[in-house]
Z-matrix of the N, CA and C atoms (Angstrom, degrees):
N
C 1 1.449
C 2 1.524 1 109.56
N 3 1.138 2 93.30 1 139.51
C 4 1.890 3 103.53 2 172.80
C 5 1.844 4 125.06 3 -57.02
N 6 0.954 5 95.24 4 148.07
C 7 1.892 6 92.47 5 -172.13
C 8 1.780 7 87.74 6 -67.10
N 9 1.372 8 111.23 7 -46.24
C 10 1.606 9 119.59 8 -142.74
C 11 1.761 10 86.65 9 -85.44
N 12 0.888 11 116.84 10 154.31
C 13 1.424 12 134.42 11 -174.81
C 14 1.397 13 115.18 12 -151.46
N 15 1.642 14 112.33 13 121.68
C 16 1.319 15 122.13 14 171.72
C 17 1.940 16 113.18 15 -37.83
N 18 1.373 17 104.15 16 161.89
C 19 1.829 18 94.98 17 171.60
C 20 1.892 19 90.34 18 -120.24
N 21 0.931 20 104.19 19 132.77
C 22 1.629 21 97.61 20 172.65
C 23 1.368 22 119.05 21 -35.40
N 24 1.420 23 105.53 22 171.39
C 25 1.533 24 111.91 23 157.93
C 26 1.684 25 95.24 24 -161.27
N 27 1.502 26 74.22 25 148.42
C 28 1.997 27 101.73 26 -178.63
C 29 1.095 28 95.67 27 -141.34
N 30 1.757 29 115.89 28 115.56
C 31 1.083 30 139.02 29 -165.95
C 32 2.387 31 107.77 30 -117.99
N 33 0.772 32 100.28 31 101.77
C 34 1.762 33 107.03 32 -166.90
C 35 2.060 34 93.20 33 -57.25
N 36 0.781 35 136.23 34 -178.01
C 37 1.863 36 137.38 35 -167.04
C 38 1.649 37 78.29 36 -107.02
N 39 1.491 38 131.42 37 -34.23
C 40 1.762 39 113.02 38 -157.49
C 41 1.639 40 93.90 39 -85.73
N 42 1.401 41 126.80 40 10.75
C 43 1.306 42 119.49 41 176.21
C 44 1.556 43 125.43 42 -108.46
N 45 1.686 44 94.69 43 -4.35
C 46 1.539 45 107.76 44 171.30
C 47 1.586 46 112.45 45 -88.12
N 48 1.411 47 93.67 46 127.96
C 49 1.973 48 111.71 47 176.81
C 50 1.449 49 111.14 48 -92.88
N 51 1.418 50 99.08 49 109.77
C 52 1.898 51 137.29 50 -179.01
C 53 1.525 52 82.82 51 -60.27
N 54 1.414 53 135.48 52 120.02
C 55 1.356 54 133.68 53 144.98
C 56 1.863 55 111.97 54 -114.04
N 57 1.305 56 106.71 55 132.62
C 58 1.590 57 90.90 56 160.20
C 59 1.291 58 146.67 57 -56.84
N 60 1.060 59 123.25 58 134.16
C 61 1.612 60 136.64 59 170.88
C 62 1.232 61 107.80 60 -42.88
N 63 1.324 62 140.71 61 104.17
C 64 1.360 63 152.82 62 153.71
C 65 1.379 64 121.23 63 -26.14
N 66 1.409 65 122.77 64 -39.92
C 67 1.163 66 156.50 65 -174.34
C 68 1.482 67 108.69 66 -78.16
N 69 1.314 68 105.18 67 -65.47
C 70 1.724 69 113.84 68 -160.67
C 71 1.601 70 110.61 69 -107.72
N 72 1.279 71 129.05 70 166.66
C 73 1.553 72 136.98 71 -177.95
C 74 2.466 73 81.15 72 -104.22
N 75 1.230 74 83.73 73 163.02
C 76 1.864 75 110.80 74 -169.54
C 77 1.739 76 97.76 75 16.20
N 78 1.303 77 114.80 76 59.68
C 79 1.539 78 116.49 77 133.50
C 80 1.499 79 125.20 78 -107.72
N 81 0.886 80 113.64 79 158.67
C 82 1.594 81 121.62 80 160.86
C 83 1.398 82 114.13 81 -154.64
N 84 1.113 83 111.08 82 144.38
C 85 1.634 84 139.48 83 -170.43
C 86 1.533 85 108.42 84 -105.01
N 87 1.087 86 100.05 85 142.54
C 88 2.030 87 121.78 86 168.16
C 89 1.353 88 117.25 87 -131.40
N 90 1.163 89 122.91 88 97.70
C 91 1.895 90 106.46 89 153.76
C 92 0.664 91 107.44 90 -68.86
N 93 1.478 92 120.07 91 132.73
C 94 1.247 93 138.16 92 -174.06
C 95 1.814 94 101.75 93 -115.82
N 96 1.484 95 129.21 94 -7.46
C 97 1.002 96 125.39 95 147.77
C 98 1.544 97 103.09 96 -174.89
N 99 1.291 98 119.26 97 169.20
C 100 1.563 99 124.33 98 -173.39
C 101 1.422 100 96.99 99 -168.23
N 102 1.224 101 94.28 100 -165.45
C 103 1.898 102 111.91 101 178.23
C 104 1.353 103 107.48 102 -62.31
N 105 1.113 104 124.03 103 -29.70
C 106 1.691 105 114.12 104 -178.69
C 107 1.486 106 110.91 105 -78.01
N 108 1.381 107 112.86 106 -0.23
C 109 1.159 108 103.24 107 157.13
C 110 1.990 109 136.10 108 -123.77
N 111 1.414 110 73.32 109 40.04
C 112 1.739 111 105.82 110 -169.50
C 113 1.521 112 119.88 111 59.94
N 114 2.066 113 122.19 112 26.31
C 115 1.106 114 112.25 113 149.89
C 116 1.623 115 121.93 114 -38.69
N 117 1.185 116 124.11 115 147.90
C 118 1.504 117 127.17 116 171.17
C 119 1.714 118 129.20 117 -88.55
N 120 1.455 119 88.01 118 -33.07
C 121 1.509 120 113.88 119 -178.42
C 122 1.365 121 130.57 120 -129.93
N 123 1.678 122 110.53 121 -42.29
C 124 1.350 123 101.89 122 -177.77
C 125 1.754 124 107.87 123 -115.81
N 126 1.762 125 125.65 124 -178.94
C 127 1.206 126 113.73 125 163.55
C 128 2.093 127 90.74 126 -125.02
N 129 1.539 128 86.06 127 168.13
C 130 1.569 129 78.06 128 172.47
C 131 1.900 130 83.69 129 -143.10
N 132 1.732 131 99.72 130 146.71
C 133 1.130 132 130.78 131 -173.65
C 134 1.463 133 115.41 132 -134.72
N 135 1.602 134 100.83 133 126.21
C 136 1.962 135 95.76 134 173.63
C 137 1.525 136 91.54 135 -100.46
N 138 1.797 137 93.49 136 157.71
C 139 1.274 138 108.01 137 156.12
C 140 1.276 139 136.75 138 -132.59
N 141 1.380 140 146.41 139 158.28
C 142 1.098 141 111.71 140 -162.09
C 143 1.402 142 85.89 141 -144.73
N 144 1.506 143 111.96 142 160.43
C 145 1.755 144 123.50 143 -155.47
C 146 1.204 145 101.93 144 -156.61
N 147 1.816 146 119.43 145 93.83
C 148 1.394 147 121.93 146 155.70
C 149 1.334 148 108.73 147 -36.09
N 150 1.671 149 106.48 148 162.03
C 151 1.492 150 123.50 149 144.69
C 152 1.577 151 117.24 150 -32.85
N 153 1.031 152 97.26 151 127.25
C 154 1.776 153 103.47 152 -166.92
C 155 0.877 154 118.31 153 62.91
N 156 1.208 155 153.25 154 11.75
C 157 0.801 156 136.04 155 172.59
C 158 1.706 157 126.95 156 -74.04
N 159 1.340 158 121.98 157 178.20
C 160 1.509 159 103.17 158 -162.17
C 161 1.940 160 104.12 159 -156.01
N 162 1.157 161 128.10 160 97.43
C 163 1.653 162 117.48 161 167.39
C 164 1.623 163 107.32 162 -72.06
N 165 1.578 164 113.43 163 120.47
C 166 1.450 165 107.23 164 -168.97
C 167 1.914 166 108.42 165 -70.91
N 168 1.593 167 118.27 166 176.01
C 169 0.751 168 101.20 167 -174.23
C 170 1.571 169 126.27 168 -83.03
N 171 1.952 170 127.22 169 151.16
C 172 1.477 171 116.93 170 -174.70
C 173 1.190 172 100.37 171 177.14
N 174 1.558 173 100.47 172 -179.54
C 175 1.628 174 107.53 173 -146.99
C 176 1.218 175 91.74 174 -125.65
N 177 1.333 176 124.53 175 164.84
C 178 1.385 177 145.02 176 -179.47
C 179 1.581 178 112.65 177 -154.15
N 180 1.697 179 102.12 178 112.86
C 181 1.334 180 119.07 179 161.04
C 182 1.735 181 126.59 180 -34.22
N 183 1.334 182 114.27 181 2.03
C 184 1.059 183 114.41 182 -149.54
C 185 2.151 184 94.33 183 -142.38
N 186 0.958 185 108.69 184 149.30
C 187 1.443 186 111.40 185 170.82
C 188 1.807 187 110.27 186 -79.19
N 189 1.434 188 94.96 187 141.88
C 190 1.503 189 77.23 188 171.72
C 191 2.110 190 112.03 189 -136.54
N 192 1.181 191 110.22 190 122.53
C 193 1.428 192 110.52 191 178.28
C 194 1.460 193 103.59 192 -80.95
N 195 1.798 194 109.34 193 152.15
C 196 1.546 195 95.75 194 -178.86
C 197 1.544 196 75.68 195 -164.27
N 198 1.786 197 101.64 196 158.35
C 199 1.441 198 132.29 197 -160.36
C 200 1.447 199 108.02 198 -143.42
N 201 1.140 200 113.98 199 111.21
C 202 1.454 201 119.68 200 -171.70
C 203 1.675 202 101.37 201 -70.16
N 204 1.195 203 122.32 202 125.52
C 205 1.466 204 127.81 203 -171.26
C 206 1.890 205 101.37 204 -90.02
N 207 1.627 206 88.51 205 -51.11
C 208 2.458 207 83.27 206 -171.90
C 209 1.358 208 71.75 207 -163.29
N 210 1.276 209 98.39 208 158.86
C 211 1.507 210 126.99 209 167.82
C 212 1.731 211 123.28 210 75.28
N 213 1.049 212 116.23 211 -177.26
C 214 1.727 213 119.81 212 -171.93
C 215 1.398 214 101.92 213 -122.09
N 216 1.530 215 109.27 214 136.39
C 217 1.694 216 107.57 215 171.33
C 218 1.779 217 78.76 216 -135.03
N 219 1.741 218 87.78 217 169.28
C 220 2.157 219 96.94 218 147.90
C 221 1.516 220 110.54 219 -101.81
N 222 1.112 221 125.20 220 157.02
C 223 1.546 222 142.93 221 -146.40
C 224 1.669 223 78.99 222 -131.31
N 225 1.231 224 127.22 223 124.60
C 226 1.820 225 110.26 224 145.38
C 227 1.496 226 115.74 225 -101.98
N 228 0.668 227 156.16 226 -171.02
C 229 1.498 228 128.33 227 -167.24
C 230 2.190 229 81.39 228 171.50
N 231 1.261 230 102.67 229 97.67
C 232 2.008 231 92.73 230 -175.11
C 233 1.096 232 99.62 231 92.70
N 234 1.512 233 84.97 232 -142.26
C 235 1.687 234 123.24 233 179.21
C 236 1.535 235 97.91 234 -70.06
N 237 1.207 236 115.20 235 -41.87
C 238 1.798 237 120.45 236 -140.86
C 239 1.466 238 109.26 237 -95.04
N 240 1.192 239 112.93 238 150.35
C 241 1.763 240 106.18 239 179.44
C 242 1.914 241 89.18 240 -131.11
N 243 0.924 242 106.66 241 150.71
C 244 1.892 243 155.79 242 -138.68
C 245 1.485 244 109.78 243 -136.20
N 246 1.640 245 124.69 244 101.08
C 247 1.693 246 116.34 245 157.79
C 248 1.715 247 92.94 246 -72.53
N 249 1.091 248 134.36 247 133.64
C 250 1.364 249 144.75 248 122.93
C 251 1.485 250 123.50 249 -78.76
N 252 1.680 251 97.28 250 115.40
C 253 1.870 252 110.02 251 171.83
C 254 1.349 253 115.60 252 -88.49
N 255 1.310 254 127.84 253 -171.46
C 256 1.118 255 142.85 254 169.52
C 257 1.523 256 103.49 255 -47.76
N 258 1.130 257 130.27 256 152.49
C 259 1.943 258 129.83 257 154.09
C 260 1.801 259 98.93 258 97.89
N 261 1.576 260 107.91 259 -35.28
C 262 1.466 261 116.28 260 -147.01
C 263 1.895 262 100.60 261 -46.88
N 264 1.018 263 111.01 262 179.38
C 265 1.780 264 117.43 263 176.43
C 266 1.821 265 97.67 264 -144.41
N 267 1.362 266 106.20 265 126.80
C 268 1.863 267 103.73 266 165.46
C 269 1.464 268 115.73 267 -107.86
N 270 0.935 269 115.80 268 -177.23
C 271 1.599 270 110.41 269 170.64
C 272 1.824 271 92.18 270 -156.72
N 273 1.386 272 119.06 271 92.22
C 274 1.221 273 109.24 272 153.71
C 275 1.038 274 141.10 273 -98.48
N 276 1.575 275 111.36 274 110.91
C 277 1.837 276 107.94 275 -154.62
C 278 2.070 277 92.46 276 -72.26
N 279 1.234 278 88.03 277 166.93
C 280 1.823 279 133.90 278 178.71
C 281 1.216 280 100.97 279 -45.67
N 282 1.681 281 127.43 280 114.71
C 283 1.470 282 140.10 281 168.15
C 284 1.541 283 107.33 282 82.92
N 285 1.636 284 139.10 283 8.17
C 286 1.030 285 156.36 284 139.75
C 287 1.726 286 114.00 285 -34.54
N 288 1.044 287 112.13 286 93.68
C 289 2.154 288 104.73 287 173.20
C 290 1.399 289 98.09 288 -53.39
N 291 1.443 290 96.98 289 178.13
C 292 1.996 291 88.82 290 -177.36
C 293 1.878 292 64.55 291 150.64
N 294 1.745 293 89.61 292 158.70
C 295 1.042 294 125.74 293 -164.31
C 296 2.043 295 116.32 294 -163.30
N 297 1.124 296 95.58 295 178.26
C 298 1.675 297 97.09 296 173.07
C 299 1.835 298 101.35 297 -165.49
N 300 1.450 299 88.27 298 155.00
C 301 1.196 300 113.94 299 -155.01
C 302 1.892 301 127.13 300 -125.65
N 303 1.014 302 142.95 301 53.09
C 304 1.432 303 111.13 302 -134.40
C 305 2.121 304 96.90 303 -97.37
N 306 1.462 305 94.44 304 129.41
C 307 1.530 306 85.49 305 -162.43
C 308 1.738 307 100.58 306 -110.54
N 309 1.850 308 93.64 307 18.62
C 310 2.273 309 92.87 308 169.74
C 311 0.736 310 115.18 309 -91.92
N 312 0.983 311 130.37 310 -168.33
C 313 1.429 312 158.75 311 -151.12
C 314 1.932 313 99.29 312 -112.17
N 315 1.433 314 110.05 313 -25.58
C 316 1.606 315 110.41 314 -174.62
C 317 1.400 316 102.03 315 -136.44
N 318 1.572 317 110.48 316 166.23
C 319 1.188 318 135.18 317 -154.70
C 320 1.747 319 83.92 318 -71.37
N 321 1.589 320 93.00 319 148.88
C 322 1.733 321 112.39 320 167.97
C 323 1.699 322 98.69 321 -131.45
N 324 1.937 323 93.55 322 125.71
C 325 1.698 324 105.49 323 143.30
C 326 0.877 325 143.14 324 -122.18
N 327 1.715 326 111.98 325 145.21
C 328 1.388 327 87.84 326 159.65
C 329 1.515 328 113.42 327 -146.68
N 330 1.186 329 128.08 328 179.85
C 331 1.362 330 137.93 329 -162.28
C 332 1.975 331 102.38 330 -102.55
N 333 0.916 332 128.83 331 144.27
C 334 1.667 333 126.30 332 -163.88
C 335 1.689 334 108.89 333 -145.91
N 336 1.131 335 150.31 334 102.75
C 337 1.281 336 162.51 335 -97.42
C 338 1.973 337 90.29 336 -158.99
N 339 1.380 338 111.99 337 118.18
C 340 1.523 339 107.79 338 175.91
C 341 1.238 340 117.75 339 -154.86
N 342 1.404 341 153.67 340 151.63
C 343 1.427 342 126.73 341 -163.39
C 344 1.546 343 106.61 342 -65.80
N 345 1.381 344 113.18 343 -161.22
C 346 1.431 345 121.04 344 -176.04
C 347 1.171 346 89.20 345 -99.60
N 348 1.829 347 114.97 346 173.69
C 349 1.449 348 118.80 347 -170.69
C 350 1.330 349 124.54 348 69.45
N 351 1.635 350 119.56 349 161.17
C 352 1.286 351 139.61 350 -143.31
C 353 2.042 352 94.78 351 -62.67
N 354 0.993 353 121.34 352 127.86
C 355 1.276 354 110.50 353 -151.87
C 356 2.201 355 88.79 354 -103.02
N 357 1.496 356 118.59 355 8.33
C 358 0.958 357 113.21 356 176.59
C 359 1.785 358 122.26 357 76.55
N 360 1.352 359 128.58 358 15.16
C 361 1.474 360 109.78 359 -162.06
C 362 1.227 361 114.47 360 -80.68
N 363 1.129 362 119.00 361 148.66
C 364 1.668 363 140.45 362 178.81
C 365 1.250 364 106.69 363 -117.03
N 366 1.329 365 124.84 364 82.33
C 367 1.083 366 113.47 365 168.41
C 368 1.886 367 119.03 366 -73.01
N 369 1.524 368 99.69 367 143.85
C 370 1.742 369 89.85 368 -168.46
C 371 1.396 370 115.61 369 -112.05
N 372 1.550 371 118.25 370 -5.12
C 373 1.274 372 136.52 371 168.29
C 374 1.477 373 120.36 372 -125.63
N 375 1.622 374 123.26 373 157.17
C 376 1.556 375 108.20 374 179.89
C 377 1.723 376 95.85 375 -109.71
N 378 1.187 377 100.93 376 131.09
C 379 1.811 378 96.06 377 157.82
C 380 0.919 379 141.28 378 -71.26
């Protein structure tokens, strides 16, 4: 075990900053923690996806775990496209295309788990 030891953090949901997706029209993004807050390895990020809204499709150097927080989107993940509900769990391994979709009527989140560092994206289409 390491001498140096993380100090917790407890972060309340009214203290996370909604920024838009660069990429997409009605997303917004949250770190919800990273290296600035002495993670070692991973960051975790919510996202959130009006009606229609759409992440175009692309790849990431990087694996990505993700946890459906509320609501229904489609996942394409390959070839294949995916309803994701509430509870659901993904695992999209590293250099995988994949995309998101939200085709309700209400907002979809979810929270997305990836190492630290340049996470590589290629996006291969614009939305």
């Amino acid at each position: 075990m390491s001498d140096h030891q993380t100090a917790p953090v407890i972060r309340d949901d009214e203290e996370m900053d909604y920024e838009p997706l660069d990429i997409a029209d009605g997303v917004t993004r949250s770190v919800m923690l990273d290296e600035s807050d002495g993670t070692p390895n991973f960051r975790m990020r919510q996202y959130k996806l009006e009606p229609s809204a759409e992440v175009p499709k692309h790849t990431n150097e990087v694996e990505h775990e993700v946890y459906n927080v509320s609501g229904e989107y489609v996942v394409g993940i390959g070839d294949e496209e995916h309803t994701v509900s509430e509870g659901d769990t993904l695992l999209i391994p590293a250099g995988t295309v994949h995309w998101f979709r939200n085709e309700s009527d209400e907002e979809s989140e979810f929270v997305c788990v990836v190492p630290n560092g340049d996470t590589g994206t290629e996006l291969l289409e614009k939305s």
